[in-house]
N, C-alpha and C positions, 0 to 999 in steps of 0.2 A: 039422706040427711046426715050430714058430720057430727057427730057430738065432741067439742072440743070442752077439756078441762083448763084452769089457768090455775095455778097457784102463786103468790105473791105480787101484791099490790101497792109495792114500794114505791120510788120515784121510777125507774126503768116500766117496771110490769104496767104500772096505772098508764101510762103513755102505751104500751105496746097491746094489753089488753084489747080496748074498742075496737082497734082492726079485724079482729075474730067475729066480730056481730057482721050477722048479714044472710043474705035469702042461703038458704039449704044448708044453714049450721044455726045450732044450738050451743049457748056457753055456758057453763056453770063457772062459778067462780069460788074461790075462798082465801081468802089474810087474817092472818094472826086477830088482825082491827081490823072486825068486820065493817066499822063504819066505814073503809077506804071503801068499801064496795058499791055503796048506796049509789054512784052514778051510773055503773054499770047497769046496776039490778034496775036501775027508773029507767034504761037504755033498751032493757028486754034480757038480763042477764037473771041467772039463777044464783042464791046463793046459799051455796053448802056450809053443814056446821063443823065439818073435821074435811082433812085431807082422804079421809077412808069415802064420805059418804059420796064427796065430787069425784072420785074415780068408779064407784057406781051409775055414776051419769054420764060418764064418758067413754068414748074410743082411744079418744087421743089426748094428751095430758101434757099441756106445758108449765113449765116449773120455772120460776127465777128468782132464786136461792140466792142471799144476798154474801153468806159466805158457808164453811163449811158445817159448821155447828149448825146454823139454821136449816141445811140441807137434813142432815142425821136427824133433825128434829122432824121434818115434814117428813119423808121418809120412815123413819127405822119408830119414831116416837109412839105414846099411847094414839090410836085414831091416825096411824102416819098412813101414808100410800101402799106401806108392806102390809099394814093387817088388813088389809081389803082382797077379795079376790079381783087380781089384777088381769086374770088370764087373758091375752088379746090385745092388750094395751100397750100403745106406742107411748111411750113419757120419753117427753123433752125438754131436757135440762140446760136451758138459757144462762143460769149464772156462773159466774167464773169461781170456779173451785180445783183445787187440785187433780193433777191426772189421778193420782190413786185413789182419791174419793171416788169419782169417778167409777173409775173400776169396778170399786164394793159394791156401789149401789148396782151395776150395770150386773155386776153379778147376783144381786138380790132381786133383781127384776129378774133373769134370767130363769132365776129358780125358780119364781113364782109364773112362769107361763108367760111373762111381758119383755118387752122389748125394750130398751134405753138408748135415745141417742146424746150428746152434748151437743148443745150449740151454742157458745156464749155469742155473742155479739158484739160489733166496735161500732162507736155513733150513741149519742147522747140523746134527750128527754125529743127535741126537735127532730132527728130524725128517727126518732119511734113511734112521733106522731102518725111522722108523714110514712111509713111505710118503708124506709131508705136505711135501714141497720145491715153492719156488713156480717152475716153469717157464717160462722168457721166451724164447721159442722164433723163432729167423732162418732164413727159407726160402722159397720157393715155397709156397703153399695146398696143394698137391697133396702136396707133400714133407712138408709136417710132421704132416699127415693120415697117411701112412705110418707117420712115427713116433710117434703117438698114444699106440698100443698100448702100447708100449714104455715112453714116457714116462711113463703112465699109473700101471704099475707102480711108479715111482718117486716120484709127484709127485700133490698135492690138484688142483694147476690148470697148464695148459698154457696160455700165453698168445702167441700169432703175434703179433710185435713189427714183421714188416716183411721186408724180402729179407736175404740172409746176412749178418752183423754185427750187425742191430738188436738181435736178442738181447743180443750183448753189451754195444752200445752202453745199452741197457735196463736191463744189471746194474751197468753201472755209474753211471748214475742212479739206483738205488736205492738203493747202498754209498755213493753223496756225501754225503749227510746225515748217514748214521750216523756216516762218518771225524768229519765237523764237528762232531757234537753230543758223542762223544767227548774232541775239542778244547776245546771251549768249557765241559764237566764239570771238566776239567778244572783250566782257570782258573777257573772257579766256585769248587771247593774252595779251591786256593792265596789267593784273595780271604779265603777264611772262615778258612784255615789261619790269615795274617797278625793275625788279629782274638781268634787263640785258639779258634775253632770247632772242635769235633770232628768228626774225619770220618764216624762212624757217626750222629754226630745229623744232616749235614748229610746225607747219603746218606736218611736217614729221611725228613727231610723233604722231599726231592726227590719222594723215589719217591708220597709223599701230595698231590703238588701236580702244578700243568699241565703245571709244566717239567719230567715225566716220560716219558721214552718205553718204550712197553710192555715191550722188554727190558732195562728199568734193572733190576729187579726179581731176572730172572735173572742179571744179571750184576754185581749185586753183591758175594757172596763176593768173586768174581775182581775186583772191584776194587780193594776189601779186603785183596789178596791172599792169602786162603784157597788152602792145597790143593784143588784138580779138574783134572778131565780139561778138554782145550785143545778149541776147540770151532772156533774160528776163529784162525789165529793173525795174530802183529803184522805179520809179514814180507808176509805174503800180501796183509793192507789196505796195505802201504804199497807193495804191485808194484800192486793196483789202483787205489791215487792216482795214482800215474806214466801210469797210462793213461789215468785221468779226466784229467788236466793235459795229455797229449799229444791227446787227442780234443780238450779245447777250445783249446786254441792251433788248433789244425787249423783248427776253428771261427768261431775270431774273439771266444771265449766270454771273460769276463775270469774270473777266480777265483781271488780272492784270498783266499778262505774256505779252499779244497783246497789251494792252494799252503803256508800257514802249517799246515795241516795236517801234510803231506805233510814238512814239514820236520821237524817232531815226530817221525812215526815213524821218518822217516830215521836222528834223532838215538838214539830209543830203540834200533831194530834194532842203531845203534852201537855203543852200549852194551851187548849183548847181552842185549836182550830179543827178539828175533825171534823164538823158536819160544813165546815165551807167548802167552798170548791178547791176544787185540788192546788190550782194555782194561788194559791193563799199562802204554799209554802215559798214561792217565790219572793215576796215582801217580808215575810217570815225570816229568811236567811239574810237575802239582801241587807236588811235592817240592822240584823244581828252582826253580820261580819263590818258593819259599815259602822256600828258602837263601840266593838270591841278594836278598830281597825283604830278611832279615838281621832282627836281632832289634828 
């Protein structure tokens, strides 16, 4: 019997969660609001009152820490996963947080007899459901082989990026380009805006041409701004531009691409777009430079 632990029950975890149930494993659960949990628990889940008591329940421990304060919190906090005896314990660290966080924790497990892998993931709420998130896995060969299994359950492909961090270092070379190309749609339009182009013709023929990327398609409505469910929101890409920008200053990396980025979302999150989808900054700018651009 598997005993797996889950922590965080957010938009990502509540989707990746239910895959863990099933013949020869055991899930305990626990979120800040414990009510996210209650479909779990009526599914056949357990659910723990601290981070401490669900790694008493478990072997294996998956985390999806929405950014780095809330990791330090589940973690290092009063009832975190450090004050528990952990001895034995594989914990996997799903959300996208800094290499160096990373590190710490991987070193606070270490001490404590446990093992830490990262594995953030690319793929939104739909393919969490379905089992199909792409895996970029930081750890030991040995270690993430461990958490295979597990991953498995979750995810099309597990990809070993490298020792603790690369994973996330890995996610967030993946989310750079999209931040940009989201940027640069969006001055796209404001260009076509000022000329009298509509946005549903321009979006058409985007989506028909090179300068299309495979999820321009979906995420059109929401560009549009149609009603739907949030899939990825704004706040979250613009915590992980501040870490793409703080990885390469680290670096020596220049980026001037992510940096005017990054100030976009900034500015949307301002304005209270943060809990929309990410592409909300694209209407967000568009608008803005197509006001100030003036009649």
């Amino acid at each position: 019997m598997t005993r797996i632990g889950f922590v965080g029950l957010g938009r990502m975890g509540a989707a990746m969660a239910p895959r863990l149930l099933g013949p020869g494993r055991t899930l305990t659960v626990w979120n800040r609001s414990a009510a996210r949990a209650a479909p779990l628990v009526a599914a056949g889940a357990s659910l723990a009152e601290t981070p401490a008591a669900l790694a008493a329940q478990a072997a294996v421990i998956v985390v999806v820490s929405r950014d780095d304060a809330a990791a330090l919190g589940i973690y290092e906090g009063p009832s975190g996963l450090f004050s528990a005896g952990i001895a034995g314990r594989l914990i996997i660290e799903m959300g996208t947080l800094r290499p160096a966080t990373l590190k710490r924790l991987a070193a606070g497990a270490q001490q404590r007899g446990a093992a830490l892998v990262d594995a953030p993931v690319s793929g939104t709420v739909g393919p969490a459901r379905e089992g199909k998130l792409l895996a970029m896995a930081g750890g030991s060969a040995e270690e993430i082989e461990r958490a295979r299994p597990v991953l498995e359950l979750m995810c099309r492909r597990v990809v070993h990026a490298g020792p603790v961090g690369s994973g996330a270092l890995l996610k967030l070379v993946v989310n750079l380009p999209l931040a940009v190309y989201w940027q640069a749609l969006a001055e796209a339009l404001a260009l076509g805006r000022s000329g009298g182009l509509d946005y549903r013709l321009m979006l058409d023929v985007l989506q028909d041409s090179s300068a299309a990327l495979a999820v321009l398609g979906l995420k059109r409505p929401a560009i549009l701004g149609e009603p739907g469910a949030v899939a990825f929101d704004l706040a979250a890409m613009q915590k992980d531009l501040a870490y793409m920008l703080e990885a390469g200053s680290a670096a020596g990396v220049p980026m001037g691409a992510t940096s005017a980025a990054f100030g976009t979302y900034a500015a949307a999150s301002a304005a209270g777009l943060g809990a929309e989808d990410s592409v909300a900054v694209i209407r967000f700018l568009a608008e803005k430079l197509t006001r100030e651009q003036g009649p």
